[in-house]
N, C-alpha and C positions, 0 to 999 in steps of 0.2 A: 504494500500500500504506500502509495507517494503521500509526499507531509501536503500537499494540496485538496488529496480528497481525506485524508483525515482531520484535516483543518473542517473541512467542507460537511464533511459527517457531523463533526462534533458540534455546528452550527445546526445542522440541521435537526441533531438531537437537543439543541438548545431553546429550538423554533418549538419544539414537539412538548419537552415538558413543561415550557411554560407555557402552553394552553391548555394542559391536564393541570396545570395548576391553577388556573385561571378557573375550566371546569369544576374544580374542589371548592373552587370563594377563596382561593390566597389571592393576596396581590401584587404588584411587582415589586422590589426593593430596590433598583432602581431608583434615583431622585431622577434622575434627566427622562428615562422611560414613563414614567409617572405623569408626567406633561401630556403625553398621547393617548390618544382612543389607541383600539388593537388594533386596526387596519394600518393605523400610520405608527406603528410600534413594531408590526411585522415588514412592513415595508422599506421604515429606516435597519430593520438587522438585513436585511434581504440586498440593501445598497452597500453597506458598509461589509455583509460576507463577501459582496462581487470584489469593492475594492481591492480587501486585503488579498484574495485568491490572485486579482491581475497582477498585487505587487511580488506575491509569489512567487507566480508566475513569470515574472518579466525579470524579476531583477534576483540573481544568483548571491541567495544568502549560505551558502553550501553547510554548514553541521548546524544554524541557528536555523534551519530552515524548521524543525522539528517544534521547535519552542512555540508557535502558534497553533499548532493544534493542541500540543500540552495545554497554553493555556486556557484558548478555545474548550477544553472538558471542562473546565473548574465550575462553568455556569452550571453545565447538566450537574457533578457532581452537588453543587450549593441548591441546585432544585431539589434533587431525587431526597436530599436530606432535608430540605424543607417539607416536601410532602410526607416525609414516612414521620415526620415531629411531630404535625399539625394531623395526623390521621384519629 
């Protein structure tokens, strides 16, 4: 797996649990997210996953390449343990 679709995954798993969180009644901790309805909350992560993938993409970070999908998880992980707390 290339650190672009794991970046890309980890977003997309990021897109996912937080609408199962949304579905439970949590809501976002985020102060910046918090400003938006969900349409323009999925749509600002939806621009900023494109960016950072083309900067991946384009410009050869070669062993730090890895470190954006690392960090890209840490949301899913901060969800998944926010909903098993709040269960």
């Amino acid at each position: 797996m290339t650190p672009i679709v794991a970046f890309l995954l980890a977003e997309l798993l990021d897109i996912i649990t937080t609408l199962i969180g949304f579905s439970q009644g949590l809501i976002e901790g985020n102060p910046f997210l918090k400003l938006f309805a969900l349409e323009w909350m999925i749509t600002e992560k939806i621009l900023l996953i494109a960016l950072v993938a083309l900067c991946m993409y384009k410009f050869d970070f070669k062993k730090w390449n890895w470190i954006f999908p690392i960090v890209a998880f840490l949301p899913v992980i901060w969800n998944i343990f926010v909903m098993v707390i709040e269960l």
